[in-house]
C-alpha positions as CSV (number, residue, x, y, z in Angstrom):
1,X,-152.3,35.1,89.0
2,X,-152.4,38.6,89.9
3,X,-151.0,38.6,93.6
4,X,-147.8,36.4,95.1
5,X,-146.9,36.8,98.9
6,X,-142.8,36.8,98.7
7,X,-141.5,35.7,102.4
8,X,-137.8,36.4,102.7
9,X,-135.0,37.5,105.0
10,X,-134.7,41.4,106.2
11,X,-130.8,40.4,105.4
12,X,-129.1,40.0,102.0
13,X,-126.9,36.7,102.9
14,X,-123.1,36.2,102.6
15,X,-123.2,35.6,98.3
16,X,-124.5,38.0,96.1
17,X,-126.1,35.1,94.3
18,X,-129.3,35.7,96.2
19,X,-130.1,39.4,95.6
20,X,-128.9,38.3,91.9
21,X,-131.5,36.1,91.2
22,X,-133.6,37.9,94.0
23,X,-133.6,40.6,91.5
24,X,-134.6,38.4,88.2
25,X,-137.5,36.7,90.2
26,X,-138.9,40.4,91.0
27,X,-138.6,41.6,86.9
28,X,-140.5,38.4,86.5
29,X,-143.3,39.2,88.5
30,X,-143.5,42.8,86.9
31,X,-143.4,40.9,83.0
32,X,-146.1,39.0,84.3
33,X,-148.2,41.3,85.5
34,X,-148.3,40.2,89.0
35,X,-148.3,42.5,92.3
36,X,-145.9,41.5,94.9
37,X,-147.4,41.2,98.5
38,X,-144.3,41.5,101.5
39,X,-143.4,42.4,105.0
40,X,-143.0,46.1,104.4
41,X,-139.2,46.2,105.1
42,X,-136.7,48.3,102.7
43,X,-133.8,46.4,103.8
44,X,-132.1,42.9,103.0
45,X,-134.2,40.8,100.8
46,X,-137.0,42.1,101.3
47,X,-135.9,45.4,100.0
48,X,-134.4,44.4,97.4
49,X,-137.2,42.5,95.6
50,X,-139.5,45.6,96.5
51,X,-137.5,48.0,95.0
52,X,-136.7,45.8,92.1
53,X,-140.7,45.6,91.6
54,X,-140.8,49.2,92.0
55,X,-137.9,50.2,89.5
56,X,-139.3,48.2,86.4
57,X,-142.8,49.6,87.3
58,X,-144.4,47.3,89.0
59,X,-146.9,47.6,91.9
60,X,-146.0,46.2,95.6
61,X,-147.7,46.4,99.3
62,X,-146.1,46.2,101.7
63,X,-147.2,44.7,105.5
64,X,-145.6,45.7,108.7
65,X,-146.4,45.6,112.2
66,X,-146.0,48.1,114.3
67,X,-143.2,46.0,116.4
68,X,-141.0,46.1,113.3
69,X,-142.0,49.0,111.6
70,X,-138.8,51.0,113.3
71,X,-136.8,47.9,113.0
72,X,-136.8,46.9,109.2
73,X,-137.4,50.2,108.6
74,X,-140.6,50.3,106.5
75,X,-140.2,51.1,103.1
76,X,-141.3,54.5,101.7
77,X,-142.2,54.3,98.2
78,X,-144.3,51.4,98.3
79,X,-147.9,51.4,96.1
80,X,-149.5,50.5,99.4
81,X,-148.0,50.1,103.2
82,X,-150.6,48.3,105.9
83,X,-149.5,48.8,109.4
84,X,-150.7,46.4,111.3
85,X,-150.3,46.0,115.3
86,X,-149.4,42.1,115.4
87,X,-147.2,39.3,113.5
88,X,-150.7,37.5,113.1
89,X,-152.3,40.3,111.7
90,X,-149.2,40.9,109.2
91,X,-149.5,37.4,108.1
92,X,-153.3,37.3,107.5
93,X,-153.9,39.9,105.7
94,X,-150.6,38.9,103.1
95,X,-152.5,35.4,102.8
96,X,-155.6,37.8,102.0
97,X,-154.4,40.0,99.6
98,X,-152.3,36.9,97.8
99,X,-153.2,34.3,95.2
100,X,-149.8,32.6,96.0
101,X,-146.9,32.3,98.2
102,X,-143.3,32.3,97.3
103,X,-140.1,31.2,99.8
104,X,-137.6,33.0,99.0
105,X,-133.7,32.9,101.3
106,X,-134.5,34.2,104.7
107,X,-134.4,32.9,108.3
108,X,-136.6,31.8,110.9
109,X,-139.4,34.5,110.3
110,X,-139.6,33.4,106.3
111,X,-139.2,29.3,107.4
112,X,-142.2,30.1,110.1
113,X,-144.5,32.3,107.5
114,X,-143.8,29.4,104.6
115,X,-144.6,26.7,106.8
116,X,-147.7,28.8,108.2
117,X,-149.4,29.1,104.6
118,X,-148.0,25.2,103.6
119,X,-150.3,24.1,106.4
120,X,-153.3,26.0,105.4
121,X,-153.2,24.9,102.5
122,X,-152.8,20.9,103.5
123,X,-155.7,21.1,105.6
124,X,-157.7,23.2,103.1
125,X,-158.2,26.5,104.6
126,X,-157.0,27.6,101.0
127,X,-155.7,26.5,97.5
128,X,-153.1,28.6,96.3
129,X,-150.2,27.5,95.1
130,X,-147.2,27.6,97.8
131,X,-143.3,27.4,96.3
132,X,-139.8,28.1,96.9
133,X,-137.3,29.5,94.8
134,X,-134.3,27.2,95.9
135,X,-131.6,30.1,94.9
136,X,-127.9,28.1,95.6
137,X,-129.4,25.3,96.5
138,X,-130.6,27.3,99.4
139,X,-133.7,25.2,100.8
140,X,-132.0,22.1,100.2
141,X,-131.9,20.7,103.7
142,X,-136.0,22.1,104.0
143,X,-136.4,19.9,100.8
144,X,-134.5,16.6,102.4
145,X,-136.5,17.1,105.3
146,X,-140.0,17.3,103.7
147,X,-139.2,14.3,102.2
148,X,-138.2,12.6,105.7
149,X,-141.0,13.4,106.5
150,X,-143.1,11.8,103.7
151,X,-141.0,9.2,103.8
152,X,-141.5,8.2,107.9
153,X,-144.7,9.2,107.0
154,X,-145.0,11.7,109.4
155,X,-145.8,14.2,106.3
156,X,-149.1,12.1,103.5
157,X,-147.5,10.9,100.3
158,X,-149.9,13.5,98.1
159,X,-148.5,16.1,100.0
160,X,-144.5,15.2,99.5
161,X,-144.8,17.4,96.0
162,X,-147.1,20.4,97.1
163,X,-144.7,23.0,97.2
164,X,-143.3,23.8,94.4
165,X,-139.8,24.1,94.0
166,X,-137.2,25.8,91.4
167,X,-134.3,27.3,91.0
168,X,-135.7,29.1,87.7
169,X,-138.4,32.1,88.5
170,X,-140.0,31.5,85.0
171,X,-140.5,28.2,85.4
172,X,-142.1,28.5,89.2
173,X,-144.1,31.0,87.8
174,X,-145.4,29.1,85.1
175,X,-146.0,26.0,87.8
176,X,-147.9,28.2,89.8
177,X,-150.1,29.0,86.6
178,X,-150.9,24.9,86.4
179,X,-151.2,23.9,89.8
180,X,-154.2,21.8,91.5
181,X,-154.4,21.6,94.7
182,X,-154.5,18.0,96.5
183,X,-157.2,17.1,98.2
184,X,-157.6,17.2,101.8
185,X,-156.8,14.1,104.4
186,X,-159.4,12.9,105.8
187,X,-158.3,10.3,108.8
């Protein structure tokens, strides 16, 4: 794996648990070799894991649209900045660049990109590996509601256990390494 898309919030959340471990996921990806793919922003989350990247000399690019390039106030120092003109464009060209996607703590924007690439993957537009670092038991109600979903069957059983989940970067990391894709519904 030499690419992982990281969605996550422009905000750094009430505990410092989550740019702690924020922070340990990122030196992961640099120990591994792996260039991080993100929205562009220096601030929040999304800053944090960037300049993380950066600091133990790692590589990261960065995608922003132009909409939000003032707003999140695009990082500087990046290896590479695309500035794109939509939200679609944004998200297509980190599902380009990527071999993976991550979840990391974020809001509606991170939930909406996540589920985006979750999709495309369960209908077979790709087959990289989609997870979520569940840092404080943060996706914990996403992860009760997947399986409510399998389970009124609303979501297919061989897709209950696609994402993968951990608390543990490593270990996420090393399930990405591993991981088969299911194969696609047919009705």
């Amino acid at each position: 794996m030499k690419s992982i898309a990281v969605y996550c919030g422009s905000s750094l959340g009430v505990s410092g648990i989550y740019k702690e471990n924020v922070i340990i996921f990122a030196k992961e990806l640099v120990k591994r070799d792996i260039t991080l793919i993100y929205g562009g922003a220096s601030v929040g989350i999304m800053g944090t894991v960037a300049d993380t990247v950066l600091k133990e000399g790692g590589k990261v690019i960065g995608v922003i649209p132009t909409l939000l390039e003032g707003r999140e106030i695009s990082h500087k120092n990046l290896t590479e900045l695309y500035v794109v003109e939509t939200m679609h464009q944004r998200k297509s060209k980190m599902i380009e660049l990527a071999e993976g996607f991550v979840a990391l703590p974020g809001g509606f924007g991170t939930l909406e990109e996540f589920s985006e690439v979750f999709t495309w993957s369960q209908i077979g537009l790709h087959t990289k590996p989609c997870g979520i670092l569940n840092i404080n038991n943060f996706y914990d109600p996403l992860i009760a509601m997947i399986n409510k979903m399998a389970d009124e069957q609303f979501l297919h059983e061989k897709y209950r256990h696609m994402a993968i989940i951990e608390q543990d970067p490593a270990c996420l990391l090393d399930r990405f390494n591993t991981y088969l894709a299911p194969s696609v519904k047919t009705y």
